[in-house]
C-alpha positions in Angstrom: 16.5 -108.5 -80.2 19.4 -106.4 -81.2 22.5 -105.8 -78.4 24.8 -103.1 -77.9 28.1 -103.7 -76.2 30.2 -101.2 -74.9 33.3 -100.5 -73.9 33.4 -97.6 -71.2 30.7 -96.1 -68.9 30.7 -93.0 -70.5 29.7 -94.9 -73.5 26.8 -96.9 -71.9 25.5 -93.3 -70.5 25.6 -92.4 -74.5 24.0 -95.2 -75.8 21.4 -95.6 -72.9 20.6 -91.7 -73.3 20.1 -92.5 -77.3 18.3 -95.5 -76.7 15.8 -94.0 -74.2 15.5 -91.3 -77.0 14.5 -93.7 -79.6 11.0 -94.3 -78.2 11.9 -98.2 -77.7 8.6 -99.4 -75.3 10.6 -102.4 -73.8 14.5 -102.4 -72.6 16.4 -105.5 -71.1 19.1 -105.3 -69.0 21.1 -108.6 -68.6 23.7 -107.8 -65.7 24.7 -108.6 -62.5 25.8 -105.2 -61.4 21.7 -103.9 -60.6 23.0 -101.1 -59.0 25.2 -100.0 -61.4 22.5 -100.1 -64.0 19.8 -98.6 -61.4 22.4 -95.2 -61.1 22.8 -94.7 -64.8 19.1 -95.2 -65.4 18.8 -92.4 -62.5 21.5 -90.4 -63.7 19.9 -90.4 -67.6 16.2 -89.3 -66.0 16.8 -85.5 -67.3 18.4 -86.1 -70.2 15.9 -88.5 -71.9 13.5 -85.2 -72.3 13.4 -81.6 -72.0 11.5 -82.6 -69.4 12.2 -84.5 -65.9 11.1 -87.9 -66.6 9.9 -89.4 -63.7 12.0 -92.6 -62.8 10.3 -95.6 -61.1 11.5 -98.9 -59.2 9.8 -102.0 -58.6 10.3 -105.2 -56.8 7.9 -108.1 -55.8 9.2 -107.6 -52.2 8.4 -103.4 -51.7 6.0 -102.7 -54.7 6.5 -100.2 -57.0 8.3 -96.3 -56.0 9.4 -93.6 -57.1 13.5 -93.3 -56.8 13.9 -89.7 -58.4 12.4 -87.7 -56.0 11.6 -88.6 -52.5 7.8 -89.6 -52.4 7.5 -91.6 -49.1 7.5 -95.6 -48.9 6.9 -97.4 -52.0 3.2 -98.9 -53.5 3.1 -102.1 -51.4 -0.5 -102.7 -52.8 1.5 -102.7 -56.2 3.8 -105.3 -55.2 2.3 -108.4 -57.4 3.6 -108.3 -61.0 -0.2 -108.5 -62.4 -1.3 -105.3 -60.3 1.5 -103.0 -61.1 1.6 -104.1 -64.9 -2.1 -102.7 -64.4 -1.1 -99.9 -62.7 1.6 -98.8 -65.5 -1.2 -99.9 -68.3 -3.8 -97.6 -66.3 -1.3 -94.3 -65.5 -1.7 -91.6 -68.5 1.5 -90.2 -67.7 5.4 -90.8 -69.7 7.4 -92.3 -67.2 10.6 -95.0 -67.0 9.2 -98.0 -64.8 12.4 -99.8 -63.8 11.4 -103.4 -62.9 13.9 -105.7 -60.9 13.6 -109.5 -61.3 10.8 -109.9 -63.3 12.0 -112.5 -65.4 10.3 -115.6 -63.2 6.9 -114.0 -64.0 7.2 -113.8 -67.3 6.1 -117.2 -68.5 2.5 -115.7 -67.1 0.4 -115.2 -70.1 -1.4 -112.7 -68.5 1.5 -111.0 -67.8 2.9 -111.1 -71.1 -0.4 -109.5 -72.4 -0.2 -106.5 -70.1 3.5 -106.0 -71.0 2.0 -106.2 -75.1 -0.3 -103.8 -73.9 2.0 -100.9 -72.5 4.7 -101.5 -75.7 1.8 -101.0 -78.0 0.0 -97.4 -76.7 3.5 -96.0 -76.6 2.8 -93.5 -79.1 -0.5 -92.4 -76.2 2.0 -92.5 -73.5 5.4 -92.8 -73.6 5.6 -95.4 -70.3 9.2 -97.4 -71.1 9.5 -100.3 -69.3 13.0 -101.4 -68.1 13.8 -105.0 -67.4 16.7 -106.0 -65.3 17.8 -109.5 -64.0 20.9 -111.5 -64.4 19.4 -113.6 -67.0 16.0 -113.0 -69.3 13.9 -114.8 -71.6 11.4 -112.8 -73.2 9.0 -114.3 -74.5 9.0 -114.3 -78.6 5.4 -111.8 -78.9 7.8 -109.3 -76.9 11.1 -109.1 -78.9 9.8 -107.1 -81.3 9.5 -104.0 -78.8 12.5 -104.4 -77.0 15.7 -104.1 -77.5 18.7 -105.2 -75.4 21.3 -103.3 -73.6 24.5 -104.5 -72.4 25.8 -102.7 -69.4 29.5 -102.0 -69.9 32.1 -103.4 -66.6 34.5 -100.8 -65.2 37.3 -99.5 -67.3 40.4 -99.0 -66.5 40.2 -95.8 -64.9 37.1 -96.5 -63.0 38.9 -99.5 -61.4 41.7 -97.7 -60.6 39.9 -95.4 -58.4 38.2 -98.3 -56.7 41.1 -99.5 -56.1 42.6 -96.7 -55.0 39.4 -95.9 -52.5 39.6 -99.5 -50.9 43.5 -98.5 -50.4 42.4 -95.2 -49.0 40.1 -96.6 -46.9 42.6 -99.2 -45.2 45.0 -96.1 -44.5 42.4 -94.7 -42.7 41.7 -97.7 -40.8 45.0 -98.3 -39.6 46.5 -95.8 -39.5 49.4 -96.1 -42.6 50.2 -96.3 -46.0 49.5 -100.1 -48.3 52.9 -101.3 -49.1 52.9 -101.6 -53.0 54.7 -101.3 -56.0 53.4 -99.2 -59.2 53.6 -102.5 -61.0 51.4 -104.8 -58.8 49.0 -101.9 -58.5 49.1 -101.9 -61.9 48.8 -105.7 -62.6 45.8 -105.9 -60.0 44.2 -102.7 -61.8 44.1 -105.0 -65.2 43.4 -108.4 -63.5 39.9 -107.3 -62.2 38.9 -106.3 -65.7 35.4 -107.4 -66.8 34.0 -107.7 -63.1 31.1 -105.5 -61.7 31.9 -102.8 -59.4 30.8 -104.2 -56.5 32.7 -107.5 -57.3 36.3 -105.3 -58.1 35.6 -103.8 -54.9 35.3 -106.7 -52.9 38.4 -108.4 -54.4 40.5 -105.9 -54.3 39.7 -105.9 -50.2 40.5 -109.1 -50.0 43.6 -108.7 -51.2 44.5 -105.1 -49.5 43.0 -105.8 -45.7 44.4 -109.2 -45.8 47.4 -107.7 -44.7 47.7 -104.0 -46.0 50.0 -105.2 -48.7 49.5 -105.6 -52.5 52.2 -107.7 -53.9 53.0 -109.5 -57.3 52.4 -112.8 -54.8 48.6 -111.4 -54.1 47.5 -111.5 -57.7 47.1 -115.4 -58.2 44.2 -115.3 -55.5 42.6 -112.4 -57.3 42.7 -114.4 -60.9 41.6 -118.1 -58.6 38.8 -115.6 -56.8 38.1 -114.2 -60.2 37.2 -117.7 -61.8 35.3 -118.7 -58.9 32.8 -116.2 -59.9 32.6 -116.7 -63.3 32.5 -120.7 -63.6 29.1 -121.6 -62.8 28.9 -124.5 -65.0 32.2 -126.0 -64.1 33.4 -127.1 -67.4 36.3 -125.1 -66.7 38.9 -125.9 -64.7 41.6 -123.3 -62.7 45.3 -125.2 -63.0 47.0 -124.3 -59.8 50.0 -125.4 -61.2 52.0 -123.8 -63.5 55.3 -125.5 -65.2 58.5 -123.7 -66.7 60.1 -124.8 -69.8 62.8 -126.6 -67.4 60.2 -129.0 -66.6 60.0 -129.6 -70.5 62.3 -131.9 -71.9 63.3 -130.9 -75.6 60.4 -129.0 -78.0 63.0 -126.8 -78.7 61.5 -124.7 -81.7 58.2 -124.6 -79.6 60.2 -122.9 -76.9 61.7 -120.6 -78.9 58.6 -119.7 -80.7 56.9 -119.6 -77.6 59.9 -116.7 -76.2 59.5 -114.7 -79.4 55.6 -114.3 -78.8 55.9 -113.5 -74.9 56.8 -109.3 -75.1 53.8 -109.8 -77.8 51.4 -111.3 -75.9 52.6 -109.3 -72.0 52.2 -105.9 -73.5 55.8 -104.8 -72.9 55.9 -104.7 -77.4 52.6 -103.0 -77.7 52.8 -102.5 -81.9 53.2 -106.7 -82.3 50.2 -108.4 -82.8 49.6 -110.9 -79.7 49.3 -114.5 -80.3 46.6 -116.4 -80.7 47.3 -119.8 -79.8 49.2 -123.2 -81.5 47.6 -126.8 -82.1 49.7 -129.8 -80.4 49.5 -132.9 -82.4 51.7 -136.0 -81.3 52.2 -139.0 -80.2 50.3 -139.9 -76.3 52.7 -139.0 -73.6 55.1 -137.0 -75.0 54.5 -133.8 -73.1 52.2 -131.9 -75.0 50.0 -131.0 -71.3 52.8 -130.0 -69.7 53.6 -127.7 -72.8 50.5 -125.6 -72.3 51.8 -125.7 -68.5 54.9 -124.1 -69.6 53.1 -121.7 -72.0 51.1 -120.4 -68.8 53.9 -120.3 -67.2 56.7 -118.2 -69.5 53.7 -115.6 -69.8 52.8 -115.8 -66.3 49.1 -116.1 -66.7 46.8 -118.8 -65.5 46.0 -121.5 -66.7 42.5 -122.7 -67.6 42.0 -126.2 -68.7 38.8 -126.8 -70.6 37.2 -130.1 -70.5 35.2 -130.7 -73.6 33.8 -134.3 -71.9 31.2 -132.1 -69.4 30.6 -129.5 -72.1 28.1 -132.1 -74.0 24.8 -132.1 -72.6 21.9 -134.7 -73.2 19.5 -131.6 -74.5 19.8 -129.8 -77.4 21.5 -126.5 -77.2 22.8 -127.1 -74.1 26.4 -128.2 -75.0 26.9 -124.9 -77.2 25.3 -123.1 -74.4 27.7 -124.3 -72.4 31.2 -123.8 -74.9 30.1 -120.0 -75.1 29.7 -119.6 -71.5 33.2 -121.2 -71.0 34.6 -119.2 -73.9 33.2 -115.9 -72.2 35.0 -117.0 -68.8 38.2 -117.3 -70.6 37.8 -113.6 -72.0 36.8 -112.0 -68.7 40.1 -114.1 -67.1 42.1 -112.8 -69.8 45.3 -113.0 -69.8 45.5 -116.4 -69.8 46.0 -119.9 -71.3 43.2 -121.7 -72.4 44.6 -125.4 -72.6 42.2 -127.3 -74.6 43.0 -131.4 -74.1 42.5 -133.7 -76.3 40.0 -131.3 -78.7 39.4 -134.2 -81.5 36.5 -135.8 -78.4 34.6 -132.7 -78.8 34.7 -131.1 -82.0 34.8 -134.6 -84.5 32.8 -135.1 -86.8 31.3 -138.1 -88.5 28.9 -140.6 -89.5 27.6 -141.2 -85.4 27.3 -137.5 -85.3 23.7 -135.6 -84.5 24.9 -132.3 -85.5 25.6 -131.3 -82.0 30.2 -131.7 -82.6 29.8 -129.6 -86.1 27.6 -126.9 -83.8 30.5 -126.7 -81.2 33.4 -126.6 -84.0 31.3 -123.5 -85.4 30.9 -121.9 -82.2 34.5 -122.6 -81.3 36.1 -121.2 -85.0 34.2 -118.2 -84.8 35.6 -117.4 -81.2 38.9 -117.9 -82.3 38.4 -115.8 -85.4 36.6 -112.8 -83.6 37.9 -112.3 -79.9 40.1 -109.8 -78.9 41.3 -110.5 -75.6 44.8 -112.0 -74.8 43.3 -115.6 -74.7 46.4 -117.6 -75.6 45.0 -121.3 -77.1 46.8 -124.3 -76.6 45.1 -127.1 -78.2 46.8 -130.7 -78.1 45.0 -133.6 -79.8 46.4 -137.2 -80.0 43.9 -138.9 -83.1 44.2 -136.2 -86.0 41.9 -138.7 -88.1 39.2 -137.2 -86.0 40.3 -134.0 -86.6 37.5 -131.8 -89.3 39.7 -129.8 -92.0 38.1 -127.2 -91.0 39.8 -126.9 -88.0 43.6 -128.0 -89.2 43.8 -125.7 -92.2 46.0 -122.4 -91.8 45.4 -119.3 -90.1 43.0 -121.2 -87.4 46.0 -121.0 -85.3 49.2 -119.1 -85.3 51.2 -122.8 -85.7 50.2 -126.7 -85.9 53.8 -128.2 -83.8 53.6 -131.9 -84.1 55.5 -133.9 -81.0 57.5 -137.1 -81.9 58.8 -139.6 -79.4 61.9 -138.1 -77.9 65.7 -138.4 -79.1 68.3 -140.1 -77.2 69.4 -136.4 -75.7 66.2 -135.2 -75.3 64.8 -138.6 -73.2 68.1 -137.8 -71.2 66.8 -134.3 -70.4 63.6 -136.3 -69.1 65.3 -138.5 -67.2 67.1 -136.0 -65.2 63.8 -133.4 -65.0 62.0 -137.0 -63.1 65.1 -137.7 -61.2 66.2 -134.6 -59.8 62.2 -134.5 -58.5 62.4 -137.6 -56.5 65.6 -136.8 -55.8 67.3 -139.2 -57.2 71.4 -138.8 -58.7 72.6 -140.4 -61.9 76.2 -140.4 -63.0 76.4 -139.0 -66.7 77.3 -142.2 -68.0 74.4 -143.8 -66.4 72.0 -141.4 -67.6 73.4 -142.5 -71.5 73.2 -145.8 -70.7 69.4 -145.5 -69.6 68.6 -143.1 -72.3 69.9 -146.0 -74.6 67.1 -148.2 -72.8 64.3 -146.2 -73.2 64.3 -145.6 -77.0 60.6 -145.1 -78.3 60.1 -144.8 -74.5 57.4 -141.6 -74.5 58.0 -139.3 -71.9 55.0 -140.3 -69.5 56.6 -143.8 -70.0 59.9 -142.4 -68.9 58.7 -140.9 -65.9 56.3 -144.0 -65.1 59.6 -146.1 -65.1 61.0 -144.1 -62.6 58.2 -143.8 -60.2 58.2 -147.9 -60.7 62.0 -148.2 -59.7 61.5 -146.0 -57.0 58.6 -148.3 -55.3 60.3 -151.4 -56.1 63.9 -150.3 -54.4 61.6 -149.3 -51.3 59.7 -153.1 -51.2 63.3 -154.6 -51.3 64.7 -152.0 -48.8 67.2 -150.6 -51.4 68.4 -147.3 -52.0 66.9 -146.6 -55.8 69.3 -146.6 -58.7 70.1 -146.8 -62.4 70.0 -150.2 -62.0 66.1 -150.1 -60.6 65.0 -147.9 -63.6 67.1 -150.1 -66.3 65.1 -153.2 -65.0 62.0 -151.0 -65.5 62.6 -150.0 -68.8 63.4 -154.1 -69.8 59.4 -155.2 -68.2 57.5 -152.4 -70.4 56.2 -152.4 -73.6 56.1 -149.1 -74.7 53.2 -147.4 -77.3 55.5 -147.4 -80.1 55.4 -151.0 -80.0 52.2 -152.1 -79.2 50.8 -149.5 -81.8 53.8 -149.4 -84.3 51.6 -148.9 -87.3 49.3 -146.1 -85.6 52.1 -144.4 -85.0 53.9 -144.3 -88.0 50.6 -143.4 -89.8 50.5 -140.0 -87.6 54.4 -139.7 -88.2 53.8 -139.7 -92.0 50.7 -137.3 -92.0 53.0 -134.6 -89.5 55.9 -135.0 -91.8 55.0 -132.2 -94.5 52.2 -130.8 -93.1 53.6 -129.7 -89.0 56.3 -128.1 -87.7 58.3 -130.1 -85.9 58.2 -129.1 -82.0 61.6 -130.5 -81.4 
């Protein structure tokens, strides 16, 4: 069943119009916005012919009327699915039968048959059937006749005038002007991208009658709103919380190639090529989640974390079923990050494998290869032995950054980022001396050695110190010891192969 996607409303009239024109019996109209897609179907009713085409609505609650001209109350004795496919089969006259929520009856046979039956006198009567529901299967001995429309959201320019209405309306209300800036109007305008109208309407009331304001400080409940509509499966998940790069100790090239990329990937340096995204390799605990915190948090987008663990499902289909749907939420949020964790548990392949890991990798490369939106992937993965070639080779991301345990100055950056937020005060020379403890200490060690010290100085009624921490550091065994020939494995492979995040 082919599908057209569009970009603008002016283009979905178009392509409607042509479609209408091209004597196709059966149309499908997978959307949420029905009455956006009822008032273009209206709106297309003298254009399909040279002459007015009547236009009809049905719905299993009020039967079956017509909605082009004013007729009276609808068909009630048409209101079963069986009887008003009969009464469209029976009807010698062209006509375009609109039909809401039909997609439960359709696993009827007997309904299919009457819907076989109206496709196939066409060429008698030229009765197009329009389907619309948020979701249809149509049954295979239908697909032939149909084709498949996708309704276009709200461009730009359309959401600015919503916006601007639900502003207009407030002023009326209350008597004043919203107190706004061209640049949150502007932010909130591209924010409610790829919602329906109704939906861009209601959010941008929220955040306007909240307290006729619209501030840079309102947009982070549009974007959580935004994802609250979208993430039905939940196998993503919205990060609240955002980290800047002082929360990151060291990864100084990824930084700095993360500031080159940000006018890029903002807008503000329109002719440069946006980002795509970087793969995290490294050692466990060395910071590579917070680094797709920080990326979220230089570009000042949010940040979606998605769990590959929920995406698998026990019947087949299901789990890529459930990646595209994700995938799609992640375009319609854009911009954004979307912090993939610990990829390898999803997309490895190997011997225990039923096929269903080398479907998601496919569905996940072609994404990454084919979408347009400013989706910026960070994908961090401990075990690259489980990582397919497929997915390591070059030009799958803009960078592969390998993290290695952190350097003397680096793990005394860390020190100082956990201390300062447990407030905690370290002379200089006791912050060498402890970064001289904690070598091959990973930075989740680090900061586990601190929270440690802190609850043993409270059980001995002590103010917590160096001292605290030092004793720490002497009672753990850190990874790089208990797996010292793991490690050096992945250090070897990284060497010539990654650029070094540090």
């Amino acid at each position: 069943m082919p599908t057209r996607s569009l970009p603008s409303s002016s283009d979905s009239q178009r392509d409607l119009a042509a479609l209408l024109k091209s004597r196709v019996p059966l149309i499908v109209i997978e959307t949420r916005d029905e009455p956006r897609a009822l008032e273009l179907l209206a709106s297309l009713a003298t254009r399909v012919n040279k002459e007015h085409t009547p236009v009809f609505q049905w719905t299993v609650t009020d039967g079956l009327r017509r909605v082009d001209i004013d007729l009276g109350g609808a068909q009630r004795h048409n209101s079963e699915p069986g009887e008003v496919l009969k009464s469209i089969r029976a009807t010698d006259k062209a006509g375009l039968y609109v039909l809401l929520d039909l997609h439960p009856f359709l696993n009827d046979p007997v309904h299919v048959r009457l819907l076989k039956d109206i496709c196939q006198t066409y060429a008698r009567c030229a009765r197009t059937v329009v389907l619309i529901s948020h979701e249809i299967s149509l049954p295979r001995e239908l697909e032939h006749f149909s084709a498949k429309f996708k309704l276009a959201f709200p461009n730009r320019e359309e959401r600015r005038l919503i916006v601007e209405k639900v502003a207009s309306d407030w002023a009326k209300a209350h008597g004043g002007k919203v107190k706004t800036d061209r640049k949150s109007f502007d932010l909130l305008v591209e924010n409610l991208a790829g919602l329906s109208t109704g939906d861009t309407e209601r959010l941008a009331r929220k955040v306007i009658f909240d307290d006729g304001a619209l501030l840079p400080s309102d947009l982070p409940a549009v974007m959580q709103a935004k994802y609250e509509l979208f993430n039905r499966n939940g196998v993503l998940a919205f990060e609240y919380d955002t980290a800047q790069f002082a929360d990151l100790g060291g990864m100084a090239r990824l930084k700095e190639w993360l500031k080159q990329r940000r006018a890029a990937f903002d807008g503000s340096a329109p002719k440069l090529e946006a980002p795509k995204g970087v793969l995290l390799l490294g050692v466990q605990g060395c910071g590579k989640s917070v680094a797709a915190k920080a990326a979220a948090g230089i570009y000042g987008v949010p940040l979606l974390r998605l769990d590959f663990a929920a995406i698998h499902n026990k019947y087949i289909g299901e789990s890529e079923r459930n990646l595209r749907e994700s995938l799609a939420t992640a375009d319609v949020l854009a911009p954004c990050v979307l912090w993939i964790d610990e990829i390898e548990k999803g997309v490895a392949t190997g011997d225990g494998d039923s096929g269903t890991s080398r479907r998601l990798l496919g569905t996940f490369l072609t994404w990454l290869a084919e979408k347009k939106t400013k989706v910026f992937v960070v994908a961090t993965a401990n075990d690259i032995t489980a990582l397919p070639p497929e997915l390591i080779r070059k030009g799958r991301f803009d960078e592969i950054f390998f993290v290695d345990l952190p350097r003397a100055p680096i793990r005394a950056d860390i020190l100082q980022i956990h201390a300062k937020k447990r407030e905690l005060t370290f002379s200089d020379e006791e912050v060498t001396r402890l970064a001289s403890a904690c070598e091959g200490f990973s930075g989740a060690e680090i900061e586990q050695a601190i929270v440690s010290a802190v609850y043993a100085a409270h059980a001995n009624n002590e103010p917590p110190s160096a001292a605290h921490v030092l004793n720490e550091f002497g009672a753990t065994r850190p990874l790089s010891i208990v797996m010292e020939e793991k490690i050096a494995q992945l250090r070897q492979w990284a060497q010539d192969r990654t650029v070094q995040a540090e």
